[in-house]
N, CA, C and O of each residue as an XYZ file, in Angstrom:
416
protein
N     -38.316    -50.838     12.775
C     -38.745    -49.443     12.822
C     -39.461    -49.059     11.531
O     -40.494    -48.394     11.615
N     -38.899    -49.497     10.127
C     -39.632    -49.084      9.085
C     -40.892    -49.526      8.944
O     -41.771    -48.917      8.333
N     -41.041    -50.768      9.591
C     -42.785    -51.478      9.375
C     -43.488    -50.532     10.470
O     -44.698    -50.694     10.315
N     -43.196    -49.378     11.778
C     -43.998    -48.863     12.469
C     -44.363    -47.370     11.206
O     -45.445    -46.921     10.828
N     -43.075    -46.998     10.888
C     -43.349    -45.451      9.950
C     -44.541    -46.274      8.661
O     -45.596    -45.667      8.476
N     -44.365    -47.288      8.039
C     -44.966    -47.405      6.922
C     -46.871    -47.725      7.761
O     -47.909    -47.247      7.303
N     -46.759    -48.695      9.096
C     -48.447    -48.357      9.550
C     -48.315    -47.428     10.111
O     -48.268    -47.767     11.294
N     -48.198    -46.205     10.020
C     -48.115    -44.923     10.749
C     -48.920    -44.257      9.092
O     -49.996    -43.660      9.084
N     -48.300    -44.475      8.157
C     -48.604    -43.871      6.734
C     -50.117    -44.220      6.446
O     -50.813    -43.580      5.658
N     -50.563    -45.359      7.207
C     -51.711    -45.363      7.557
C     -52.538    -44.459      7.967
O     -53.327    -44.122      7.084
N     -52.678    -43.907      9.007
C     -52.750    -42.677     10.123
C     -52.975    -41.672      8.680
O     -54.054    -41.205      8.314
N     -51.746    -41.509      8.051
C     -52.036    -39.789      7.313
C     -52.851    -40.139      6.107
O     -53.596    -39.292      5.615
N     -52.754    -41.281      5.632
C     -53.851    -41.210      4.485
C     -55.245    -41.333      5.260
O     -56.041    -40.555      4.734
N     -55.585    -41.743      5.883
C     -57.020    -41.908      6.793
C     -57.262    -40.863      6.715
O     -58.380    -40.580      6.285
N     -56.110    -39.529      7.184
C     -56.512    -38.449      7.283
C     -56.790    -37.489      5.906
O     -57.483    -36.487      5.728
N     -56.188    -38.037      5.304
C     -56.271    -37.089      3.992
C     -57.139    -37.953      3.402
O     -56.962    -37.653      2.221
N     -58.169    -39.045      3.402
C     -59.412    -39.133      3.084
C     -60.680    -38.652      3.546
O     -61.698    -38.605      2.857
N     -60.566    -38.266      4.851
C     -61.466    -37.333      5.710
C     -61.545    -35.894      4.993
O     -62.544    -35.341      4.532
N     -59.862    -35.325      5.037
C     -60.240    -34.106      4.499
C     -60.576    -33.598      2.674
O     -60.984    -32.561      2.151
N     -60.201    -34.789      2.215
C     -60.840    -34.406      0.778
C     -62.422    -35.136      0.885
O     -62.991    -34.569     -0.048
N     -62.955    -35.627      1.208
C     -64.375    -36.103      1.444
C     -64.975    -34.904      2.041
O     -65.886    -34.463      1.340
N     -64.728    -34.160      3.239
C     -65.474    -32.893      3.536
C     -65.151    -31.808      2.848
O     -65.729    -30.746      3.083
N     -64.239    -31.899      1.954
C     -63.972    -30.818      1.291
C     -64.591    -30.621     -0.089
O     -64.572    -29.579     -0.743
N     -65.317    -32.153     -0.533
C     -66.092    -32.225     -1.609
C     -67.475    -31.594     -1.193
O     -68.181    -31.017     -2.020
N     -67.740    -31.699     -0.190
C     -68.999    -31.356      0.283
C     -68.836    -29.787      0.644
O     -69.808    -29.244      1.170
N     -67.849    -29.139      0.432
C     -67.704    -27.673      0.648
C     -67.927    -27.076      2.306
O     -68.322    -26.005      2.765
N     -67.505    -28.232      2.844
C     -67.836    -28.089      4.470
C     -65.988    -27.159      5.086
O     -65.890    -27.011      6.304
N     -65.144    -26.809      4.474
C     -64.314    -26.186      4.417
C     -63.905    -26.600      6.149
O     -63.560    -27.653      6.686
N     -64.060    -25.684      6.484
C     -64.394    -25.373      7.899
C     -64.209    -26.165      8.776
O     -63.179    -26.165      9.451
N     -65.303    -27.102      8.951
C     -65.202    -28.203      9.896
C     -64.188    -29.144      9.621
O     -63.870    -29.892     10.546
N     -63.635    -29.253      8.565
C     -63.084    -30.614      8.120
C     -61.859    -30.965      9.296
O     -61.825    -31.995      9.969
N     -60.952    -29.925      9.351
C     -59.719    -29.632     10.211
C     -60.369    -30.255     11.744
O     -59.643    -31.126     12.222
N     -61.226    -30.035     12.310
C     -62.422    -30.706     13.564
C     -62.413    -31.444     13.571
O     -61.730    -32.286     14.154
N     -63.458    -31.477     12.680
C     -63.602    -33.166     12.649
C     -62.562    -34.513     12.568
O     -62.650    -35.569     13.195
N     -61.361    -34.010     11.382
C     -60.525    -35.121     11.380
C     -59.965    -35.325     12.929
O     -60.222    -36.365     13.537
N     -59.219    -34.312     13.495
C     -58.820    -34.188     14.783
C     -59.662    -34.964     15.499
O     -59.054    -35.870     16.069
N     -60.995    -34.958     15.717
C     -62.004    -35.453     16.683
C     -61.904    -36.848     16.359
O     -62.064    -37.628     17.298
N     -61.690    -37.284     15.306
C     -61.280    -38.991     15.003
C     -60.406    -39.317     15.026
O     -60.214    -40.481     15.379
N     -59.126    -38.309     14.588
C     -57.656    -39.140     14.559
C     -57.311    -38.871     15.527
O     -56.170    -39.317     15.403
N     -57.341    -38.331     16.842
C     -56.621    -38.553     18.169
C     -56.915    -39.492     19.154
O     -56.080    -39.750     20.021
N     -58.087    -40.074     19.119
C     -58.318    -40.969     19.909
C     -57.589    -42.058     19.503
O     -56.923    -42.823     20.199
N     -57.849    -42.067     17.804
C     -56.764    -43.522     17.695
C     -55.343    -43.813     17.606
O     -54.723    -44.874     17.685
N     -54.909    -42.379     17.386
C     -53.348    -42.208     17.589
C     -53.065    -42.156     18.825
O     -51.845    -42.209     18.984
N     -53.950    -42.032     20.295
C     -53.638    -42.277     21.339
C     -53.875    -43.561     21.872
O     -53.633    -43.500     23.077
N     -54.251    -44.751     21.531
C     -54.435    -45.875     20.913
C     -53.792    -46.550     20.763
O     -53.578    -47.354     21.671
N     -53.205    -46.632     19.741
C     -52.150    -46.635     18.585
C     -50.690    -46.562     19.334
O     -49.771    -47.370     19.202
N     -50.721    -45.008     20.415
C     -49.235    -45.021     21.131
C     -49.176    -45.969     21.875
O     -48.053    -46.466     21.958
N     -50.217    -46.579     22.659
C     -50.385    -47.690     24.259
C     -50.225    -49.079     23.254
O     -50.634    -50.152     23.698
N     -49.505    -49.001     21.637
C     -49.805    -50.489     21.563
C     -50.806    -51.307     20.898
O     -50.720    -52.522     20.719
N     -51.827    -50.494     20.522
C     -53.158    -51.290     20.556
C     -53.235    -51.534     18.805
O     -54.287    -51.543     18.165
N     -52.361    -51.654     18.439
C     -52.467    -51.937     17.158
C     -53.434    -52.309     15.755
O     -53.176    -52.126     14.566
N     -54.996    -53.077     16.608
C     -55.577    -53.326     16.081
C     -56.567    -51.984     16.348
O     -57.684    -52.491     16.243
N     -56.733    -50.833     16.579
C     -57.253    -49.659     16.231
C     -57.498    -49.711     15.171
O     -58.661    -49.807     14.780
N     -56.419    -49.661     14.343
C     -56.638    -49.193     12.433
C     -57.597    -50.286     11.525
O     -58.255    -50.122     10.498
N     -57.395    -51.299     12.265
C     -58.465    -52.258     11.177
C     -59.653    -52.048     11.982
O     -60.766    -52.005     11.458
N     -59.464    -51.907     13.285
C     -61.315    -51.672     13.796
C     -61.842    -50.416     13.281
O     -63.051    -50.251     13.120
N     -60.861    -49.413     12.986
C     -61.589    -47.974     11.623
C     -61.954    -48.229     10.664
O     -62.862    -47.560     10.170
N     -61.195    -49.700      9.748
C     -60.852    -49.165      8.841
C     -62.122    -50.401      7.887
O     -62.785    -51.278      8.441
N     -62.122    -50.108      6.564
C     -62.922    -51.070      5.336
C     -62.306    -52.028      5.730
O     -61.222    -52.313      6.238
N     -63.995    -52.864      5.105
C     -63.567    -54.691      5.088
C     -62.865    -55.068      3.973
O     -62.599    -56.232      3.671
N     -62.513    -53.910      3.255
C     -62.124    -53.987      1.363
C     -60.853    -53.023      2.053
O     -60.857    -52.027      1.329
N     -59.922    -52.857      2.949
C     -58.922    -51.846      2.842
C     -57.584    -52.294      2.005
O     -57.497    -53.508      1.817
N     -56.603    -51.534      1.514
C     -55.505    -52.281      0.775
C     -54.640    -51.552      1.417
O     -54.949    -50.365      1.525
N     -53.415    -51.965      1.991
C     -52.458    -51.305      2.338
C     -51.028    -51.494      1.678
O     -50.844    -52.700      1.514
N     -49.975    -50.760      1.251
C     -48.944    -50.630      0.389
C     -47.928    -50.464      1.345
O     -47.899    -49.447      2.037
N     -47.164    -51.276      1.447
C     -45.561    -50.687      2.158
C     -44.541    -51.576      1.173
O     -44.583    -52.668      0.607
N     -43.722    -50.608      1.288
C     -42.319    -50.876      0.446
C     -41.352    -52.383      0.978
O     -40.677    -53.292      0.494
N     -41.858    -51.863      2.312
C     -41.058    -53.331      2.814
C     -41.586    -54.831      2.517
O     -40.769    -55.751      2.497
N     -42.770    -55.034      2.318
C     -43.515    -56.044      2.007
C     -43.681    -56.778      0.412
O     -44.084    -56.162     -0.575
N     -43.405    -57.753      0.421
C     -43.206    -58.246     -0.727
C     -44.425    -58.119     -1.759
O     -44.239    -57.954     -2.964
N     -45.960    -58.233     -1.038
C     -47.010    -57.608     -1.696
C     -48.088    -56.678     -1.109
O     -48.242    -56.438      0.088
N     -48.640    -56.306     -1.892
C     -49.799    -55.715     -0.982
C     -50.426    -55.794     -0.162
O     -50.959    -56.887     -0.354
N     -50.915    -55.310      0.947
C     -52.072    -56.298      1.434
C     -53.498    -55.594      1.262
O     -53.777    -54.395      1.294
N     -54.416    -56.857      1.045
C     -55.763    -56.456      0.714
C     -56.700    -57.283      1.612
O     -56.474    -58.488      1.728
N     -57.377    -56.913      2.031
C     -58.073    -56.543      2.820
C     -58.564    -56.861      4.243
O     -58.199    -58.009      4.493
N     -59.036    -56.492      4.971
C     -59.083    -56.546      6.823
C     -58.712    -57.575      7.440
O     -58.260    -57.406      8.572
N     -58.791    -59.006      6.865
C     -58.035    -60.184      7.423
C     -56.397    -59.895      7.637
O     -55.779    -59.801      8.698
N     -55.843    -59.771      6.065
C     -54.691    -59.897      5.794
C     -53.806    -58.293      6.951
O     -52.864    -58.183      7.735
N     -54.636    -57.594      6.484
C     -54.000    -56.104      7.463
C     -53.873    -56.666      9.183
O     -52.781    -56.567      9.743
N     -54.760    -57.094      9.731
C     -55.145    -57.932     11.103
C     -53.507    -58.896     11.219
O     -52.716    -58.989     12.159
N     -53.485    -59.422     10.006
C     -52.228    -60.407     10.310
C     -51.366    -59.682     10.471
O     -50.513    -59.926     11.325
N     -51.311    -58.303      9.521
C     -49.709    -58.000      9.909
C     -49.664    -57.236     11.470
O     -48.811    -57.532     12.306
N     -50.424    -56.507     11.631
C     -50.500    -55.641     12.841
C     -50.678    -56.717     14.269
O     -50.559    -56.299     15.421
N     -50.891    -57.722     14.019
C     -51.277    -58.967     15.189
C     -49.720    -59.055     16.099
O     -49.678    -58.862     17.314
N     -48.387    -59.408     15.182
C     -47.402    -59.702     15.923
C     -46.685    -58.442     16.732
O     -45.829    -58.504     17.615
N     -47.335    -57.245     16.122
C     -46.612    -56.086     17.075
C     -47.690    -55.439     18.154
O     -47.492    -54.363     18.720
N     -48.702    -56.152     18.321
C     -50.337    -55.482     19.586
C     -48.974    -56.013     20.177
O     -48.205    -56.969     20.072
N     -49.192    -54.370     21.122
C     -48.739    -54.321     23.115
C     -47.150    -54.804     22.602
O     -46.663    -55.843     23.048
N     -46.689    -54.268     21.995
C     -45.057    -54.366     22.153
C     -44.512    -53.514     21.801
O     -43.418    -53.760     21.292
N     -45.038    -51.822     21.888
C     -44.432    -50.930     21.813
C     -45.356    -49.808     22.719
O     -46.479    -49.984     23.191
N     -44.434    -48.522     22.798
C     -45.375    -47.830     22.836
C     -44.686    -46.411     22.865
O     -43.570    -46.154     23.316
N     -45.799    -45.344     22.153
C     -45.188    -43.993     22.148
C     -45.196    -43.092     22.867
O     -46.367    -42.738     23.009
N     -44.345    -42.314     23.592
C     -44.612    -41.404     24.970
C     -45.569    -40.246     24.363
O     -46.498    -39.901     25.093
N     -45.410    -39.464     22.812
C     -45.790    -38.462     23.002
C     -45.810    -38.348     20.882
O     -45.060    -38.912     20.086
N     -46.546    -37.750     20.716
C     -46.692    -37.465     19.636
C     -47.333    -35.930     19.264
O     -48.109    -35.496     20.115
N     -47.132    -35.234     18.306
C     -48.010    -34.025     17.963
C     -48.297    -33.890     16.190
O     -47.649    -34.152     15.176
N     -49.833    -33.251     16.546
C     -50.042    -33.159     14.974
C     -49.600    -31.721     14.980
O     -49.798    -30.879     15.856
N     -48.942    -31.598     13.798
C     -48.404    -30.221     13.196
C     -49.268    -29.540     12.494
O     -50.387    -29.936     12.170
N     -48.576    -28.070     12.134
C     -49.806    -27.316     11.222
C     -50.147    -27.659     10.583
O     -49.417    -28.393      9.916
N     -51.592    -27.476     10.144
C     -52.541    -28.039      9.278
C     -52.199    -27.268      7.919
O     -51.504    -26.274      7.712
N     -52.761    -27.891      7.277
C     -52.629    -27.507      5.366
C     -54.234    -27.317      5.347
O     -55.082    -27.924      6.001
N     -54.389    -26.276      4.384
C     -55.615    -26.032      4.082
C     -55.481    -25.884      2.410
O     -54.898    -25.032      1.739
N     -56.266    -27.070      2.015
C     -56.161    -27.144      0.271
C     -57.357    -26.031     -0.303
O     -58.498    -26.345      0.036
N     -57.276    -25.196     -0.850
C     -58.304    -24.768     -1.490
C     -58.704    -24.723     -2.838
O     -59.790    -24.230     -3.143
């Protein structure tokens, strides 16, 4: 269960790189949209199993950090390995994004 919450921690930083990137650009507004318009398709995705969603988003340079893992992993090969043994062996009935934060 802790290796699904720690690639799940995935999911919210994705998101909180979306919204400080449109928020540099002073696009205020849209940012809350837009992330939504990208992160639900793959969190619905993501629930059926499909595990390899996040590396098909994500950099060929991505690094990912979990506590459970003895090191880091760096980059799209190594992420591919870990997410490989859990494709299609789970899946989530239902999920919701909660209120949004608006940084100003």
């Amino acid at each position: 269960m802790k290796k699904y919450q720690s690639i799940l921690l995935i999911s919210v930083l994705f998101i909180m790189i979306l919204f400080f990137t449109g928020c540099v650009k002073g696009n205020y507004k849209q940012v809350d949209k837009k992330i939504i318009e990208i992160e639900k398709p793959i969190l619905d995705k993501w629930g059926k199993g499909h595990t390899m969603i996040f590396p098909d988003n994500s950099a060929d340079e991505i690094t990912y950090f979990d506590p459970s893992l003895e090191k880091r992993i760096t980059g799209q090969t190594e992420f591919i390995k870990l997410l490989k043994p859990i494709e299609n062996k789970f899946a989530i009935e239902r999920y919701e994004m909660l209120e949004k934060v608006t940084i100003k």
